[in-house]
C-alpha positions in Angstrom: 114.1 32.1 20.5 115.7 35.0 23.1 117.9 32.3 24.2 120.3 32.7 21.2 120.7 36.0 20.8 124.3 35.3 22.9 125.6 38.9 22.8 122.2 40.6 23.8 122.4 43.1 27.0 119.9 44.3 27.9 116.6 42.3 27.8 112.8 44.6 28.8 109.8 42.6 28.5 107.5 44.3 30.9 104.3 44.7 30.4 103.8 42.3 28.2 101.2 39.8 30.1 103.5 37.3 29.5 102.8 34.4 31.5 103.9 30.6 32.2 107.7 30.3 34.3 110.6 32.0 33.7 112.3 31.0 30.7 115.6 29.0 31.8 117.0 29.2 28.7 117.8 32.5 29.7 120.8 30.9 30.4 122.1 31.3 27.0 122.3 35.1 27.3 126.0 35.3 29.0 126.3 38.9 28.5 123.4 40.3 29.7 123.2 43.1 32.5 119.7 43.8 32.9 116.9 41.7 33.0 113.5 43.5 33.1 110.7 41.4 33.5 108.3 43.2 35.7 104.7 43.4 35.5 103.9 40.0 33.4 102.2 37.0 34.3 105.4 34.5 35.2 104.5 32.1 38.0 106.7 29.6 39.5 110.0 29.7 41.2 112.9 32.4 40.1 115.1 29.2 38.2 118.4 28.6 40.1 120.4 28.8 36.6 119.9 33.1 36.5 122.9 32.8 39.0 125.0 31.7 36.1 124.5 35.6 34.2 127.7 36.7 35.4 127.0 39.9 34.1 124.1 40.6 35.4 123.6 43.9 37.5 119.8 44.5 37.5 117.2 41.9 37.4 113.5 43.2 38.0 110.9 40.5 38.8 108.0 42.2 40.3 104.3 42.2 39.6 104.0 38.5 38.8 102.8 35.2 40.2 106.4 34.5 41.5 107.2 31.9 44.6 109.4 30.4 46.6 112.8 30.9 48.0 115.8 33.4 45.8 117.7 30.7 45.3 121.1 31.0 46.6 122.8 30.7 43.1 122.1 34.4 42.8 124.4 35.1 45.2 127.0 34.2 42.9 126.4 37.6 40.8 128.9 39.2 41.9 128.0 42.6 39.4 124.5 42.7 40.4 122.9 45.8 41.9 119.8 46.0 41.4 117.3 43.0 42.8 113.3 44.0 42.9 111.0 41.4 43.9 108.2 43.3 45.9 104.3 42.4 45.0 104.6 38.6 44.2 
């Protein structure tokens, strides 16, 4: 399971057709800084508990089935730069 590999930065899984919500036990990856997940099949909500990668500085989400609000826990990523969203 991705969720234990605890000193993994960098996490690219696009282009996968991988489908079903966003995995929260993403969680468990404190020190990653980019999350690509673009062009996949993940529905759902973005989970409120991606604002605890305090690390994080690029998180790519578009081209999937995503809905809803951004929840306002992202806004507690303080190193982020990088948020794409578009064609959801």
């Amino acid at each position: 399971e991705v969720g234990y590999l605890g000193n993994l930065q960098k996490l690219h899984l696009e282009y996968n057709n991988l489908y079903g919500p966003i995995p929260t036990q993403l969680i468990r990856l404190t020190e990653l800084v980019e999350l690509f997940v673009e062009n996949n099949q993940f529905d759902g909500t973005i989970p409120s508990s991606l604002g605890g990668l305090k690390k994080l500085q690029v998180l790519t989400l578009e081209y999937n089935r995503i809905k809803g609000t951004i929840p306002s826990e992202l806004g507690n990523l303080s190193e982020l730069r990088g948020l794409i969203l578009n064609e959801n």
